[in-house]
Residue, then its C-alpha position, 0 to 999 in steps of 0.5 A: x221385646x224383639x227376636x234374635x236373629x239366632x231363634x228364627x235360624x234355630x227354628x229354620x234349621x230343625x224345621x228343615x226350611x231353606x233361608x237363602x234368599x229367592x225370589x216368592x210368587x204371589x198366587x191367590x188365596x182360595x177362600x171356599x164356601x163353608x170355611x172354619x177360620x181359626x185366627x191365633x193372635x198374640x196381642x189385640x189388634x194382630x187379629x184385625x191387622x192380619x185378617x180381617x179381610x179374610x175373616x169378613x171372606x169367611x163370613x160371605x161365603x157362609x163360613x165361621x170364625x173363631x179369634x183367639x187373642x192370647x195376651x192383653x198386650x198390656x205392657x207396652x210402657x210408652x203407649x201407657x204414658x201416653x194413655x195416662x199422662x203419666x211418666x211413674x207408672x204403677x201395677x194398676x195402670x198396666x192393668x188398666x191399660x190391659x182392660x182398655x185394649x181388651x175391650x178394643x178386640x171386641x169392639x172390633x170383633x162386633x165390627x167384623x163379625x156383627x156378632x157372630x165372631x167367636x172371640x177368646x180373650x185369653x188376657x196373659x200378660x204381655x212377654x208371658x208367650x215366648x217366655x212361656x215357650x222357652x223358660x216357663x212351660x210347666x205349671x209350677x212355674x209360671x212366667x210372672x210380669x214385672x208390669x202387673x206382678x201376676x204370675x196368673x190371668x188377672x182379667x175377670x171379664x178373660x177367658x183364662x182369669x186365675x190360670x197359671x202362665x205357663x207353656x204347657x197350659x196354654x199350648x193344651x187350651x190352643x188343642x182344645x179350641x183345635x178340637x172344638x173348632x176343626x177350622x179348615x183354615x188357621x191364621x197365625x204369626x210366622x216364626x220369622x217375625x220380628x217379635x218375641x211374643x209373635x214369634x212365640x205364637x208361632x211356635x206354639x200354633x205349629x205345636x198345637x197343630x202337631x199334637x191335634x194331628x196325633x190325638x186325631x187322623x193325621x189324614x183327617x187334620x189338613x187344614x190350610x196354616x197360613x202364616x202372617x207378618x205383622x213385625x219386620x224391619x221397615x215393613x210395610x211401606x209407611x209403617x215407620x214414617x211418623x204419619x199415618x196415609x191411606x194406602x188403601x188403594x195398594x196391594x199388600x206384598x210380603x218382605x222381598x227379604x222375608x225367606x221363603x223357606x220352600x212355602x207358597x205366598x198367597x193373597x187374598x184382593x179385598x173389596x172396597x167394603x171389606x176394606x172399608x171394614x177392616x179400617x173401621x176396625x182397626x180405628x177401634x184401637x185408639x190406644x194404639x191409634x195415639x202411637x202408633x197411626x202409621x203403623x196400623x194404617x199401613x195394614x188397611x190395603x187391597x190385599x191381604x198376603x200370607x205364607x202358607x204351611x202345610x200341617x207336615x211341616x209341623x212334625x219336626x215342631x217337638x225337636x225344636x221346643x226341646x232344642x231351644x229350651x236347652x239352649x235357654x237353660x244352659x244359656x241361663x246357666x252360663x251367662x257370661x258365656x252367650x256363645x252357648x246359644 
């Protein structure tokens, strides 16, 4: 599922951001001692490609961590042929290929957090996120996946087994652990990525921010919201060239056409051990490993970049929601018509 270059200006407008193309400095990423991270992941391994090196950070300096992983990522069709040799694949495969990928976050997460990682495997089905965000928000209709035929969590061994997939559900469970945690740093997928469900993610980390600020202190709620890249185009080098090399050695920079939309980019310099680590992790996903190498390894580098928000820019984020989600309707109602959107 990929994103219409229509969402992300749709989102860049009623945010107020500036697309036009300019030139982003990198500073560094403070890191301080104590920090509560809250990491928003919408399929596994997104939580170790885009910060593993800063949740190891966050563990030196005395911190916590919290990884939320949203779906089981379990339907990406060409990955469960190659998982299972087959080419006619069934309800079950999916299912199974959704339990293999949510054991991989957790071994992964054992490696990062030696066990002090708190890791929420949600276990939604791959797509319910955007879906959820624009056409399915209430409980009463929920997004159901034409790979499992589940229109609730069918994992056992997930945070949410048997809950609806709807919108409105899971942007209450994100304030939740919100409340719970009070991390001081959040990361999360941009809203510019090139991926429906991460896009998605995006929208509703910047939602559940907004409803955590009412229900609290807006003064009290000030923690650092760094956005991650981990879909566009031909990005990073050597993501797309069929053979996976060590680019341990090289800085990772954001996208020079990536937007930066008034917001600073910052990087965190990895060590040689937290590199090392963060590689180890990531070779845990051997699911993903058997497509995609290139593409993983091209995230294990000796630095970690986000583009960093501040809680205010989440204030506009309800107009947003409503906006689009008219959109879809009239889209869906007119679907001869695509000028609607």
């Amino acid at each position: 599922m990929r994103v219409r270059g229509g969402f992300v200006g749709i989102i860049a407008c009623w945010l107020g951001l500036t697309i036009a193309p300019a030139l982003a400095q990198e500073s560094a990423l403070d890191v301080g001692v104590g920090e509560r991270l809250l990491v928003l992941a919408p399929h596994p391994d997104d939580e170790s490609l885009s910060s593993a090196g800063l949740t190891q950070r966050v563990f030196a300096k005395g911190g916590s961590v919290r990884a939320v992983v949203v779906t089981s990522g379990d339907a990406y069709v060409d990955a469960v042929k190659m998982d299972t040799g087959k080419s006619r694949l069934s309800a079950a495969d999916y299912l199974a290929f959704g339990e293999k990928r949510l054991e991989e976050s957790r071994r992964a997460a054992q490696i990062l957090g030696n066990g002090f990682l708190h890791l929420d495997l949600m276990g939604f089905s791959d797509g319910a996120i955007y879906s959820a965000l624009v056409s399915h928000w209430r409980r009463n209709s929920p997004f159901r996946s034409q790979f499992t035929g589940f229109d609730h969590v069918p994992y056992r061994d997930s945070q949410d087994w048997g809950y609806a997939q709807d919108g409105k559900d899971l942007v209450a469970e994100l304030v939740a652990i919100m409340q719970e945690t009070k991390p001081t740093i959040i990361s999360f997928p941009d809203v510019m990525e090139d991926d429906s469900d991460h896009a998605g993610l995006g929208m509703f980390a910047l939602l559940a921010v907004h409803e955590w600020r009412a229900q609290a202190s807006a003064e009290q709620v000030n923690p650092k919201m760094l956005a991650y890249l981990v879909h566009w185009p031909h990005w990073p080098t050597g993501s797309d060239w069929g053979v996976a090399q060590d680019w341990s050695n090289q800085p990772m920079h954001l996208p020079e056409n990536l937007p930066p939309r008034g917001h600073r980019r910052v990087c965190l310099d990895l060590t040689p051990t937290e590199i090392a680590r963060k590689h180890e992790a990531i070779a845990q996903y051997a699911t993903q490993q058997r497509i995609m190498a290139d593409f993983l390894a091209s995230f294990v580098r000796s630095s970690e970049c986000f583009t960093q928000l501040t809680p205010a820019n989440t204030n506009r984020i309800e107009a947003v929601i409503e906006h689009w989600q008219q959109a879809r309707k009239a889209f869906n109602n007119h679907p001869l018509d695509r000028r609607k959107i």
